[in-house]
C-alpha positions in Angstrom: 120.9 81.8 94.5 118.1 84.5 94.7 118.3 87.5 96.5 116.0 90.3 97.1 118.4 93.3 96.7 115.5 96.1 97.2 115.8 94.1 100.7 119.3 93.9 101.5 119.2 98.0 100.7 116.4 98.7 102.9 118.1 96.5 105.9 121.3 98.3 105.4 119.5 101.7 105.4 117.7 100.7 108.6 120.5 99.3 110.6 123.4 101.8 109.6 120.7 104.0 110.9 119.5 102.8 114.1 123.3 102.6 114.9 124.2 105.5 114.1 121.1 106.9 116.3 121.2 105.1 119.3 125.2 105.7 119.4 124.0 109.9 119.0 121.2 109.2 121.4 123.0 107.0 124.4 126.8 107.0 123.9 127.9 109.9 122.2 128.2 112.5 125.3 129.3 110.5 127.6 132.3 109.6 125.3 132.6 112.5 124.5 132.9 113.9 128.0 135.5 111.4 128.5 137.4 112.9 125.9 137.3 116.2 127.1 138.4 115.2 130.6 141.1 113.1 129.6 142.2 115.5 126.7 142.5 112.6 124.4 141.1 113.4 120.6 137.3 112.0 120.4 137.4 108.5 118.2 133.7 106.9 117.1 134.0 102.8 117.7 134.0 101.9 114.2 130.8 100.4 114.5 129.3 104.0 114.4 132.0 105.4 112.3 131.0 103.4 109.3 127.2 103.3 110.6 127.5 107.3 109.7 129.7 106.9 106.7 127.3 104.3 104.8 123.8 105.6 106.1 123.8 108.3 103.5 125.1 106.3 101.0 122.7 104.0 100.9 120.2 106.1 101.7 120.7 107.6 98.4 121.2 104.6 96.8 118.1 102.9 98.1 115.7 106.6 97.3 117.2 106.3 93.7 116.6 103.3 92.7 113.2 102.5 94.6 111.6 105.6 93.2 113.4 107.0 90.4 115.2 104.7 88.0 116.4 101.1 88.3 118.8 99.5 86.4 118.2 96.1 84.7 119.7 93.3 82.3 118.1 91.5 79.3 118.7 88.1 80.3 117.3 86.3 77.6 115.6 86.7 74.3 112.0 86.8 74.6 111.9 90.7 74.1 114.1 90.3 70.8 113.9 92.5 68.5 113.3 94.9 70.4 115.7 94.2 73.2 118.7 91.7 73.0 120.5 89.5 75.6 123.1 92.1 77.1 120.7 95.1 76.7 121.0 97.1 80.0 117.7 99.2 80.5 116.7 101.6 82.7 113.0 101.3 84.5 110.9 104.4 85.6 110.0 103.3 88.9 107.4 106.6 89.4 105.6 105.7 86.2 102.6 103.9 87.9 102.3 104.8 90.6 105.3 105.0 94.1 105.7 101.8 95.9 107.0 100.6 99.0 110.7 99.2 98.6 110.6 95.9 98.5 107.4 95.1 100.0 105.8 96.5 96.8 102.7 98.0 97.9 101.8 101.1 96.4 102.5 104.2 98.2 101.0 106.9 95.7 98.8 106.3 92.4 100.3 108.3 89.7 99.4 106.3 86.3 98.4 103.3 84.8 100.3 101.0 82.4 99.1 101.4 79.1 98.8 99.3 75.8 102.1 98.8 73.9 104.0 99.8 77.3 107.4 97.5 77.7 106.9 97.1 81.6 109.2 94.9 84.1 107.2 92.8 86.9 107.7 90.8 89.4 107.0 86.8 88.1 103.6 85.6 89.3 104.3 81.8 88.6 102.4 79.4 87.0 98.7 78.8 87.6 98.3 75.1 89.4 94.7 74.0 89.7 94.0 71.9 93.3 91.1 70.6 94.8 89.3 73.5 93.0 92.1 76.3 94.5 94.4 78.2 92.1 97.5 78.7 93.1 100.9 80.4 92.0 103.5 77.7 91.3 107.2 78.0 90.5 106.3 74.6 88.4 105.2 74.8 85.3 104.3 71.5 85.0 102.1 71.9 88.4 103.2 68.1 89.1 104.5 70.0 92.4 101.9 72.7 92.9 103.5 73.8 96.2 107.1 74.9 94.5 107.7 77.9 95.7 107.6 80.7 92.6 111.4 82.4 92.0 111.8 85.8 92.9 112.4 87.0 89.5 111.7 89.8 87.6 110.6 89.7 83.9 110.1 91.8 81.0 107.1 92.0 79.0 105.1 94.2 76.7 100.8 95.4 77.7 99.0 94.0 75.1 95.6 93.8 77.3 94.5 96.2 79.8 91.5 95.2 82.5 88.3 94.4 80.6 89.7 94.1 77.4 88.1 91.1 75.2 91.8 89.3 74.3 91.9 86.5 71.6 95.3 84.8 69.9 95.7 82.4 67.7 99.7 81.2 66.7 100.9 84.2 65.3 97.0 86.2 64.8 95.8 89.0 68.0 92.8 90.0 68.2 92.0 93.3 70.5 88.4 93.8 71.9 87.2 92.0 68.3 89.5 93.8 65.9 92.6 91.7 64.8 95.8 93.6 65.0 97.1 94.6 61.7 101.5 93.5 61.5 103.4 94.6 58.4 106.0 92.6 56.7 109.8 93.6 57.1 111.5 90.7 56.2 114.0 87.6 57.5 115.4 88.0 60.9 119.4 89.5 60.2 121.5 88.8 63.1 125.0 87.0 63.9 125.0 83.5 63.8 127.9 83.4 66.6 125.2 84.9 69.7 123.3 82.0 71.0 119.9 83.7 70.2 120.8 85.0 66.8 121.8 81.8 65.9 118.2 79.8 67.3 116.1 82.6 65.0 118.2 82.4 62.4 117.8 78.2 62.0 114.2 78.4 62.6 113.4 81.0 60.3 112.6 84.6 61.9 111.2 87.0 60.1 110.4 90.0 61.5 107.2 92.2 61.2 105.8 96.0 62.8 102.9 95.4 64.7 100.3 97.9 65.5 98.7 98.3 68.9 95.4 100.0 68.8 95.3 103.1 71.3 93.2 102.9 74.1 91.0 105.7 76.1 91.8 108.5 73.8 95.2 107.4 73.6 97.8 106.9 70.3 98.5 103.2 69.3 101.8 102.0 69.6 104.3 100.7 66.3 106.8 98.2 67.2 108.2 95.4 65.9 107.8 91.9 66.7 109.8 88.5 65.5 107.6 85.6 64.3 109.3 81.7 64.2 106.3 79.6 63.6 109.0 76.4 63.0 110.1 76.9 66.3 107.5 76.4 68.7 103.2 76.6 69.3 102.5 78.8 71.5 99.4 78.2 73.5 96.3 80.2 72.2 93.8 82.9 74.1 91.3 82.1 75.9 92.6 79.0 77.5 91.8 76.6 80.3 93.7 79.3 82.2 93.4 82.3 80.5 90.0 84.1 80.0 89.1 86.1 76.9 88.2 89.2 79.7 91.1 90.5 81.3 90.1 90.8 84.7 90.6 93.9 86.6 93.7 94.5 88.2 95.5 92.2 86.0 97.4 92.7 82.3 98.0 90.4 79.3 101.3 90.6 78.3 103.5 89.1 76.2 107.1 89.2 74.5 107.7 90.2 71.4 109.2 87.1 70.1 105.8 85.7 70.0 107.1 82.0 69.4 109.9 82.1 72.0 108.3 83.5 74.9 106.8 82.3 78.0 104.1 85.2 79.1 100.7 85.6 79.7 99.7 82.7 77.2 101.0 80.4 79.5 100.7 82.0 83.1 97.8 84.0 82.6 97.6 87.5 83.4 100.0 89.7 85.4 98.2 91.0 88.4 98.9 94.7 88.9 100.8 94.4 92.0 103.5 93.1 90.4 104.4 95.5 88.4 107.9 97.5 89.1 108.2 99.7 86.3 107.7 101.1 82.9 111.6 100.1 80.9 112.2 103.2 79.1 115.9 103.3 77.5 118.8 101.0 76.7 121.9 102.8 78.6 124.6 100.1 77.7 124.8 97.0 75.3 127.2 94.2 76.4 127.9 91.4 73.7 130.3 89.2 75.3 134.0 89.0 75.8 134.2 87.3 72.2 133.0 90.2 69.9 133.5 93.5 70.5 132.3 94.2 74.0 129.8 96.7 73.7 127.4 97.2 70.9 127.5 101.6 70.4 124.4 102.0 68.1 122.7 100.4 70.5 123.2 102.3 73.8 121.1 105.3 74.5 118.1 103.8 72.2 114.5 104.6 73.4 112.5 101.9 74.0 108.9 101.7 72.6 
């Protein structure tokens, strides 16, 4: 079942709080004038009583993790290597800019993602072609166009920013004309008992550093990607959805296990109003209750 919990905050902050006000507003002196005259000890209904013991809470809560940090799990492994399924991460919500919670619309411009960022977004859906409308379908198939898209959030990296010139081909990237140079490392090592150690491992992974090209003045960005050509074709840029342009307001992005990840190649671009966050550092590592729970080197690594 999906849930919006950004939304179930901001309706708990708003009705602890409009109970808590209207009791302070309408009822409070008249009970407590009651008291008095009786000379019985003044009691809040428990309505208000836990309206003004969770408001602040939440409150807090809801400030936190709307506009500071929010917490996240790697859910699958289309990020791999540079994140793995279990990976808790932590999201800088300020780092583009403050948003409304929930309704994501964008309170205060503060920055803009750039190339190489590892950015979490909301899921656009697919793009469904009908009667000469696009339209944002939770079926990638588009066989029902009208399937409403999940409320999900993903995790991808920038690899174009608006206006770049974006080409791919299997494994090759091409930036504004220039291909993108990768270096060798070697064969994918991971353990064959995790689910998606064991997939990369069968089909081959090797893994390589790519280099990102800067962009407006800006350093490039080293990090490594995994490459399983055996295991899937992704589909190439431009495509019948996907332009070569980037248009504005909108970001390529993609995973970083290039043949086991479904991103912009097959979506199209990620319009900027989606985005929640820039991920910026793994805070735990969970592998499962049949290894040892919690993978140390892991926890507290910087992602990039």
């Amino acid at each position: 079942m999906e849930f919006d919990f950004a939304a179930i905050l901001l309706g708990l902050t708003a009705l602890f709080g409009v109970v808590w006000a209207f009791d302070r507003l309408f009822l409070f002196k008249g009970r407590k004038a009651r008291s008095e005259a009786s000379g019985e000890p003044l009691v809040d209904p428990w309505p208000t009583d836990w309206a003004r013991s969770l408001f602040p809470v939440i409150l807090i809560v809801l400030l936190l993790r709307s506009f500071v940090a929010e917490p996240f799990r790697i859910p699958s492994g289309s990020m791999m290597p540079t994140l793995n399924v279990g990976d808790f991460i932590l999201v800088n919500k300020f780092a583009y800019g403050l948003r409304m919670p929930a309704f994501n619309n964008k309170l205060v411009a503060i920055g803009e993602p750039r190339r190489g960022d590892v950015v979490v977004f909301r899921f656009p859906g697919y793009i469904c072609k009908v009667d000469g409308q696009v339209l944002r379908s939770g079926d990638q198939s588009c066989e029902d166009p009208h399937m409403p898209v999940p409320n999900q959030n993903w995790i991808k990296r920038v690899i174009g920013l608006p206006g770049d010139r974006i080409e791919s081909r299997g494994s090759e990237l091409y930036i504004n004309g220039e291909r993108v140079v990768d270096d060798a490392i070697g064969p994918y090592e991971g353990d064959p008992r995790l689910t998606e150690d064991s997939l990369m491992l069968a089909n081959g992974a090797t893994v390589w550093t790519e280099h990102l090209p800067g962009s407006a003045g800006l350093p490039g960005v080293d990090h490594r990607i995994a490459l399983m050509p055996a295991y899937n074709i992704p589909h190439d840029i431009p495509n019948g959805d996907v332009p070569t342009v980037v248009p504005q307001g909108c970001y390529i992005v993609m995973g970083d296990n290039r043949y086991n990840s479904t991103d912009s190649r097959w979506w199209g671009c990620m319009p900027e109003k989606n985005l929640v966050g820039k991920a910026f550092v793994v805070w735990l590592s969970y592998k499962g209750l049949d290894f040892p729970w919690l993978d140390f080197p892991r926890m507290g690594r910087v992602i990039h």
